[in-house]
RODO-2510 file (C-alpha; in nm, 4 decimals, decimal comma):
residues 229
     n   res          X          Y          Z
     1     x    14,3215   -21,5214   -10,3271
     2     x    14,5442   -21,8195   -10,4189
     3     x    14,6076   -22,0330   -10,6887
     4     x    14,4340   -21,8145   -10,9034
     5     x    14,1165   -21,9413   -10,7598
     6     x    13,9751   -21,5442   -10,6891
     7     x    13,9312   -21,5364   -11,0911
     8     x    13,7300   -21,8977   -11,1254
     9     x    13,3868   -21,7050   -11,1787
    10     x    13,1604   -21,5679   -11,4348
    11     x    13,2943   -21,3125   -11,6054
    12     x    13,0298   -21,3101   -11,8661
    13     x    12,8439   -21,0186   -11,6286
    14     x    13,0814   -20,7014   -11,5987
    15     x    13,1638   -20,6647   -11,1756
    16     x    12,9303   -20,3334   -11,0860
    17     x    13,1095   -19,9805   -11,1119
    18     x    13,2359   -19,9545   -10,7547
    19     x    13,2744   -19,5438   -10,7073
    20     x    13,6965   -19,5289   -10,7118
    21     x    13,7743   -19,9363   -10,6980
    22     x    13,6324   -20,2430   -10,7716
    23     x    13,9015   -20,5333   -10,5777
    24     x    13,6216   -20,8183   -10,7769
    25     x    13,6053   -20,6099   -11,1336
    26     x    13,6791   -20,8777   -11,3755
    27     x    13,5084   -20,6429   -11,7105
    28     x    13,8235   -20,6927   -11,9048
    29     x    13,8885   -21,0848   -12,0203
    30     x    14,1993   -21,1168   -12,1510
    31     x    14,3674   -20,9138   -11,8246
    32     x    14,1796   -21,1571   -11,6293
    33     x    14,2837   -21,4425   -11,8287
    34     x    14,6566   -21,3052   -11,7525
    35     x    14,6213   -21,3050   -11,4253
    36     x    14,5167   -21,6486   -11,3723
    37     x    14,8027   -21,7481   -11,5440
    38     x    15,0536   -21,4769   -11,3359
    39     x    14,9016   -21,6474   -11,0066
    40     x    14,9223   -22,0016   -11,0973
    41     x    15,3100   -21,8934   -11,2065
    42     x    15,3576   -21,6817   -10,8650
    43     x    15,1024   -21,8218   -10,5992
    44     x    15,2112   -21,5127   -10,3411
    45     x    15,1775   -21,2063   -10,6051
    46     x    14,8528   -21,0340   -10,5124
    47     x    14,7329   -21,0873   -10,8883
    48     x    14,4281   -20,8462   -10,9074
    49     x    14,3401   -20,4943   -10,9430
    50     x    14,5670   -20,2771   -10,7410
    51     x    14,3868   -19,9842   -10,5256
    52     x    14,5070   -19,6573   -10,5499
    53     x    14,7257   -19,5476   -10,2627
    54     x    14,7856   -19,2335   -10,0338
    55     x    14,5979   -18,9178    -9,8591
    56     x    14,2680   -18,9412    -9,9283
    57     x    14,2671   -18,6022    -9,9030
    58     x    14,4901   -18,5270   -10,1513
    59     x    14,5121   -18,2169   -10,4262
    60     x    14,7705   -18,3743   -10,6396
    61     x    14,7052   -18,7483   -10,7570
    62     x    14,9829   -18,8693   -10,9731
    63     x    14,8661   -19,1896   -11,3002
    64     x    15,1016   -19,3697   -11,4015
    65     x    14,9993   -19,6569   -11,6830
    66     x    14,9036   -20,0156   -11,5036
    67     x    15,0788   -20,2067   -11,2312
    68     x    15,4155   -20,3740   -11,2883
    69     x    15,4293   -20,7434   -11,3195
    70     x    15,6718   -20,8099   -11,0407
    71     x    15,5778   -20,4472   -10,8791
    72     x    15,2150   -20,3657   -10,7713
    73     x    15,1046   -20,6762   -10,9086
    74     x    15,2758   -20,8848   -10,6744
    75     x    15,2781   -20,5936   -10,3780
    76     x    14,9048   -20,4056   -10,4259
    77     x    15,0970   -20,0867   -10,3916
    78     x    15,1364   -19,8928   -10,7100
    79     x    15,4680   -19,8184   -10,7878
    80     x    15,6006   -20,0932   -10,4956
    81     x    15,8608   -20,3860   -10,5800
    82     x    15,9547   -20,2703   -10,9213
    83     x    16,2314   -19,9981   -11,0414
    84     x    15,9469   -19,7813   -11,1722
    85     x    15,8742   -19,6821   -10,7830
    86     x    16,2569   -19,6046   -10,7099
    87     x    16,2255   -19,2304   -10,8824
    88     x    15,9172   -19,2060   -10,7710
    89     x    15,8895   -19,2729   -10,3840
    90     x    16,2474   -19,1332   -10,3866
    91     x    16,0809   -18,7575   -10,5259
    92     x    15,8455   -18,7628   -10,3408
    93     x    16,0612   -18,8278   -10,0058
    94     x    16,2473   -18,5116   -10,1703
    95     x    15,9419   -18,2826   -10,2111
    96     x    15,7717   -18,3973    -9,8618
    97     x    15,4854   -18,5947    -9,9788
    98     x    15,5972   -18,8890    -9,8332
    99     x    15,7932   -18,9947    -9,5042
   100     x    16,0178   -19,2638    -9,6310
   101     x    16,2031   -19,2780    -9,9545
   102     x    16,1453   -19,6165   -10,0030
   103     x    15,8339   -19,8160   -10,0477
   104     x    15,8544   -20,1462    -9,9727
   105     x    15,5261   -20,3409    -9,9094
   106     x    15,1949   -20,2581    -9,8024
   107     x    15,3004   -20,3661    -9,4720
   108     x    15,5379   -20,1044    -9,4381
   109     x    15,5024   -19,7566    -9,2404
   110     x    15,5439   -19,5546    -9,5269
   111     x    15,2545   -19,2477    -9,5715
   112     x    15,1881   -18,9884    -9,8209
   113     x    15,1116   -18,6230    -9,7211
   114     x    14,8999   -18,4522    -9,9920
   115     x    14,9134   -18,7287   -10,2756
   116     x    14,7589   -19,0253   -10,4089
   117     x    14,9061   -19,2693   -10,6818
   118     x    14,6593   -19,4511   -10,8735
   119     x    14,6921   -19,6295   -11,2587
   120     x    14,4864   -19,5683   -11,5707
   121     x    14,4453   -19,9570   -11,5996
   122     x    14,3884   -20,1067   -11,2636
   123     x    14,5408   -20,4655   -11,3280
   124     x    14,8469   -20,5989   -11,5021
   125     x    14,8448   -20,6406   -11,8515
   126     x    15,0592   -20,8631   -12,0954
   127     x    15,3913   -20,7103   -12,1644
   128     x    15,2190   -20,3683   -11,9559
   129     x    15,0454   -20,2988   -12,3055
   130     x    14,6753   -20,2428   -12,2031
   131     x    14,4384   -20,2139   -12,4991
   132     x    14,2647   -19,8888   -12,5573
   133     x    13,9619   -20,0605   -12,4955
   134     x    14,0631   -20,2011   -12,1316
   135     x    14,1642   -19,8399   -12,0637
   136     x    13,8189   -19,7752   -12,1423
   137     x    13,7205   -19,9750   -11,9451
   138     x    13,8545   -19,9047   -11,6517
   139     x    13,8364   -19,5316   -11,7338
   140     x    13,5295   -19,5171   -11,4981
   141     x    13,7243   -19,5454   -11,1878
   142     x    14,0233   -19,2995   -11,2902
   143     x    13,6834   -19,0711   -11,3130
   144     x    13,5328   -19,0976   -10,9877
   145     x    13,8923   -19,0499   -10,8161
   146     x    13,9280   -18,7329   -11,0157
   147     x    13,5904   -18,5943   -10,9602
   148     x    13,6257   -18,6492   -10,5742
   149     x    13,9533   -18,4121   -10,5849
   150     x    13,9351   -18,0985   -10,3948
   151     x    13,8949   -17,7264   -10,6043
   152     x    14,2091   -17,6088   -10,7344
   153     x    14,4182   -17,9524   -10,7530
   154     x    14,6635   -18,1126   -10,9660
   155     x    14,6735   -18,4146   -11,1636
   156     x    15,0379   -18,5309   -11,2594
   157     x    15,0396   -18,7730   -11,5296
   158     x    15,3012   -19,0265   -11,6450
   159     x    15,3395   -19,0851   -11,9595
   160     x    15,0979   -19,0426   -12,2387
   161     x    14,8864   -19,3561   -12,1490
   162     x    14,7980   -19,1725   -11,8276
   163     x    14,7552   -18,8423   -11,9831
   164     x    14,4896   -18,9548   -12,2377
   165     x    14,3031   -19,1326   -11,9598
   166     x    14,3145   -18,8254   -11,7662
   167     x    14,1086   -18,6547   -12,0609
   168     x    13,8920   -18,9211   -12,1328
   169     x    13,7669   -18,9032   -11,7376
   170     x    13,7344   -18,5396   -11,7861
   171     x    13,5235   -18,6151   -12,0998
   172     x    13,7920   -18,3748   -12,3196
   173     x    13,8928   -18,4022   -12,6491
   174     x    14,2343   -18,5609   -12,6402
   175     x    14,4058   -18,3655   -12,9591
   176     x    14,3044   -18,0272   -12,7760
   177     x    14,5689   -18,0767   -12,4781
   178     x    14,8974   -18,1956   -12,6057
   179     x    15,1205   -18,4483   -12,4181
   180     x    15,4581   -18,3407   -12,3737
   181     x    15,7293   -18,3850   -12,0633
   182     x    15,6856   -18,0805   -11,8482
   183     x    15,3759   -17,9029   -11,9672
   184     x    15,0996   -17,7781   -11,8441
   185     x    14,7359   -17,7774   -11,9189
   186     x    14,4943   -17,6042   -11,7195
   187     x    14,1252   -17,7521   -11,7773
   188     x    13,8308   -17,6979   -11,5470
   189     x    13,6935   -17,5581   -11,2316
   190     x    14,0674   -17,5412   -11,1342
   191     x    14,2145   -17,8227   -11,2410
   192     x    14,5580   -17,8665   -11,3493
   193     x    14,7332   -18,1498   -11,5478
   194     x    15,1107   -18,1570   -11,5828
   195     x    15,2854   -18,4125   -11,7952
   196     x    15,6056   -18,6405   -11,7279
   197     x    15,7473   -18,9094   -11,9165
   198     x    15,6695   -19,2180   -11,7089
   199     x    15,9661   -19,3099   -11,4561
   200     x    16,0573   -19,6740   -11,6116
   201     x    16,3772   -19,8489   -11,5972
   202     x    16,3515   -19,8025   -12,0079
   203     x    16,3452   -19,4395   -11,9547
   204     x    16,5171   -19,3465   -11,7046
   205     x    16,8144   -19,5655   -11,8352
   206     x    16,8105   -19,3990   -12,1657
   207     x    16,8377   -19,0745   -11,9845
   208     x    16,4889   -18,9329   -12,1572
   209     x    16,4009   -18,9052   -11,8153
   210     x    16,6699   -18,7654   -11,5970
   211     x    16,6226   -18,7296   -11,2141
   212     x    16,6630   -18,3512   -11,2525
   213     x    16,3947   -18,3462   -11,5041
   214     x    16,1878   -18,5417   -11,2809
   215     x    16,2212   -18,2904   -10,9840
   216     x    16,1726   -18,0267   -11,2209
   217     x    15,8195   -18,1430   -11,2884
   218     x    15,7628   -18,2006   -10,9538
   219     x    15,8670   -17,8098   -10,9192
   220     x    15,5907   -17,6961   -11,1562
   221     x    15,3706   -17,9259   -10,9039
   222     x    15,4196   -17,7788   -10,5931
   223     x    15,4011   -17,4104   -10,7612
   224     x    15,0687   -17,5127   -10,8655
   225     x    14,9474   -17,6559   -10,5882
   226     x    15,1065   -17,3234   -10,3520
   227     x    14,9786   -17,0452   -10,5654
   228     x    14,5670   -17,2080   -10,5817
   229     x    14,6285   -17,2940   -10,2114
***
């Protein structure tokens, strides 16, 4: 797409439910309205909804909130351009799920071993505030990657964003399981989710999310994923 010229169509008919991804879905109007106006601003950002990435295999899949504007919205990696991805890919280097600990583009040789990274909102949204009725919206997808998870897997979620999508896909009522950095919450037919702060440049900054507190999730994790293995 360029220009902007991929969004130039009727929108008035939501795009068709497309299993895990829909590269066309244009349901949400204001996110598409956003960006047509990224893509006229940056002509080379990819500008649409960002695939999840990783082992399509996987037993852990890790949500993080929407793609960054200068990040996965310009790359069509999650987590890939922006200093959100620099804890991340950097963990997960640390852990072995992936063989570089740097992602750089999609054109890169970078793989994940036993992981996926997906968002709860598929494309960018102004100031990376989507609307609880575009995460809704999108909730659909989030679903069908979680249902197609093998038995006994883990779902890591960042922030609380993710984690209340995460219930919402599992059709769970969202005051019954908690967020909070570092727990636990096992839910059905052997299905974990753990909770982590989200690993933004705000946070990790601030210190509320140190890298120590990071690996420790990622700990909790990999004991999960070992002991149901």
């Amino acid at each position: 797409m360029t220009g902007g010229e991929g969004f130039q169509r009727d929108c008035t008919i939501p795009s068709h439910p497309a299993d895990r991804f829909d590269p066309e879905c244009c349901r949400c109007e204001r996110l598409v309205r956003y960006l047509t106006e990224t893509k006229t601003q940056y002509p080379q950002y990819h500008c649409g909804p960002v695939a999840p990435f990783g082992d399509p295999r996987a037993r852990l899949l890790i949500v993080g909130l929407a793609p960054g504007k200068h990040g996965a919205n310009a790359t069509a990696r999650p987590f890939t351009g922006d200093y959100a991805g620099i804890l991340l890919y950097e963990t997960l280097y640390r852990f072995g799920l992936s063989n570089k600990p740097v992602s750089v583009s999609r054109g890169d040789d970078l793989r994940l071993r036993g992981c996926r990274i997906t968002n709860a909102v598929k494309c960018l949204p102004p100031d990376n505030k989507p609307t609880t009725e575009e995460v809704r919206r999108c909730n659909a997808f989030l679903a069908a990657e979680i249902k197609d998870l093998p038995f006994n897997s883990v779902v890591l979620a960042l922030g609380t964003v993710a984690h209340n999508a995460v219930l919402r896909a599992k059709g769970l009522t969202l005051n019954r399981y908690k967020f909070g950095h570092g727990q636990t919450h096992r839910l059905e037919q052997g299905l974990w989710l753990v909770d982590s702060y989200h690993c933004s440049r705000y946070n990790t900054q601030t210190k509320r999310l140190t890298e120590n507190g990071f690996f420790a999730v990622f700990d909790r994790v990999l004991a999960l994923l070992e002991a149901q293995a």
